[in-house]
N, C-alpha and C positions, 0 to 999 in steps of 0.2 A: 504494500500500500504506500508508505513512504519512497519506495524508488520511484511509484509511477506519478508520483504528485511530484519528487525533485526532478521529474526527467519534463512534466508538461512547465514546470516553473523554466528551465535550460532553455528548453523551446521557446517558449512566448522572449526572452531575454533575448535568445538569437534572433527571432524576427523582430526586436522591435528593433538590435542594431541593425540589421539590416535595410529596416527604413529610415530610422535615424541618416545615416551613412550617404544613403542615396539621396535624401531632401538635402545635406550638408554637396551633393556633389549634384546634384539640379541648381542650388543656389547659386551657384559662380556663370551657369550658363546663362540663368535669366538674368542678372545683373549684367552679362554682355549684352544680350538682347535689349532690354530697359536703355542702356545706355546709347548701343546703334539707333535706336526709336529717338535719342536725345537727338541726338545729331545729325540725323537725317533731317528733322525736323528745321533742326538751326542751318541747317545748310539749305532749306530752301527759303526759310525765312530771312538769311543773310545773302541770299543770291549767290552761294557758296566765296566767299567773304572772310575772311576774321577778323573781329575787332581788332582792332588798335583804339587805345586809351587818347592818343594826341592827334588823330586822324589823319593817320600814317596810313598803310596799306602792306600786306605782306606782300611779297615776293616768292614766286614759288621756281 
């Protein structure tokens, strides 16, 4: 009785690192996403542009 109750308690531990784990390694893609979505954004609202502060202009 207690192996099968310490073995369903292992399990549930393991699946939850395993989602754990995978939300901690989906995070970094969506924050690239979120960010490309930034910037797409600013580049067509900037006419593809970068500010300059003194209204300068980069050079590419």
């Amino acid at each position: 009785m207690i192996k099968n109750k310490s073995q369903a308690i292992l399990g549930y531990a393991f699946l939850i690192a395993v989602v754990v784990t995978a939300i901690i390694a989906m995070s970094v893609y969506m924050k690239r996403r979120i960010q490309g979505g930034y910037k797409k954004s600013a580049d067509v609202f900037g006419q593809g542009e970068q500010y300059e502060p003194f209204g300068g202009t980069v050079e590419e």
